[in-house]
N, C-alpha and C positions, 0 to 999 in steps of 0.2 A: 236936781230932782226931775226936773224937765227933760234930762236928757235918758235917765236912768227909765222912764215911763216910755220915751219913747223906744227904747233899746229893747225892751219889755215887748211892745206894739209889735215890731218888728219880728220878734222871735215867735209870737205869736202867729203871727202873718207865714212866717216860714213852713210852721208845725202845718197849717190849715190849708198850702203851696204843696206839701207833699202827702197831705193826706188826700186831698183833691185828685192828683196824677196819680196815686194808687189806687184809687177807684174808679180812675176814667181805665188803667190800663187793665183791672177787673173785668170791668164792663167790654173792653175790647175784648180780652180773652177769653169771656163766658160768649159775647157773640160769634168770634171763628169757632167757637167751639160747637156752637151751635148749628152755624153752618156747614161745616165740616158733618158733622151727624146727618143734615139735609140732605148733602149731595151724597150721603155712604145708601141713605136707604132712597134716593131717588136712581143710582145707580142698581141698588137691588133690585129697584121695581120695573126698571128697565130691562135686566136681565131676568127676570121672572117672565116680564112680558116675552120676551124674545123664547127664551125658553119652549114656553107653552105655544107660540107659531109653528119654531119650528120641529116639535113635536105632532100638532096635529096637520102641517104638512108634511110631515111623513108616512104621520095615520092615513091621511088623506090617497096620498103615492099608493100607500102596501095596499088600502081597499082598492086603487083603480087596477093593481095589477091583478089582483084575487081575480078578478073577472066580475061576470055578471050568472047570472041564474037562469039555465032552461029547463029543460021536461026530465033530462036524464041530472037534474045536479048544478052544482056550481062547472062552467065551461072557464077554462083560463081564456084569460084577456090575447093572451098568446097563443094558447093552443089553437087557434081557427087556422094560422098562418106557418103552423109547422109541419113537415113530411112526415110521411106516415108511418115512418119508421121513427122517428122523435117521439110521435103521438102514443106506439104501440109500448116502448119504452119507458116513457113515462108511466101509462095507464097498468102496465104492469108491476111498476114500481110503487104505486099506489096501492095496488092489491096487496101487495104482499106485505106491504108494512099495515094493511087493514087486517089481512092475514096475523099476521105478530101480534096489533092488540087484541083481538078478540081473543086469539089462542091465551093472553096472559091476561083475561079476565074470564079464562075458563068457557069461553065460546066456542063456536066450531061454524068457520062460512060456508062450508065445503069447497066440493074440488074448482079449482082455478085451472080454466083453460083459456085456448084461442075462443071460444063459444061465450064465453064469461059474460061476454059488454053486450052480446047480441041480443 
């Protein structure tokens, strides 16, 4: 009887051995799991941040190149240091696509000449 009770103990001890180790190994897998989730949106938040840098250093770039502001308009950041014939190029290259929209919202700039800028 003694030994039939102890046999009993024992099996009992086994069931309560591996019900233990599947809920310690639960418990591990719901922690990596957990972790894993941590580093997914710590690395999003990382690339969000980076993101957003290097976005408004770019914003930052395109305004310094825009130029700055004088009496006749925005001046290119560039334009002060270009030959006159770059400058004459451009500046009529500008007109004429100024030309283009007002002409397609039914405007009229009149006539574009060498006088135009003066």
């Amino acid at each position: 009887m003694a030994f039939a009770y102890h046999m009993e103990a024992l099996r009992k001890q086994r069931i309560l051995d591996r019900k233990h180790t599947a809920l310690v190994r639960l418990a591990i897998a719901q922690a990596e799991q957990e972790r894993a989730l941590k580093e997914q949106e710590l690395k999003m938040q990382r690339m969000k941040l980076e993101q957003e840098k290097t976005k408004s250093n770019e914003r930052e770039h395109y305004l310094k190149s825009m130029g700055r502001t004088g009496k006749t308009g925005v001046i290119n950041a560039n334009y002060t240091n270009m030959l006159e014939d770059q400058k004459k190029r451009i500046s009529q290259k500008d007109l004429r696509h100024q030309e283009k929209v007002l002409r397609d919202h039914c405007l009229y700039m009149g006539n574009v000449n060498e006088y135009f800028m003066a």
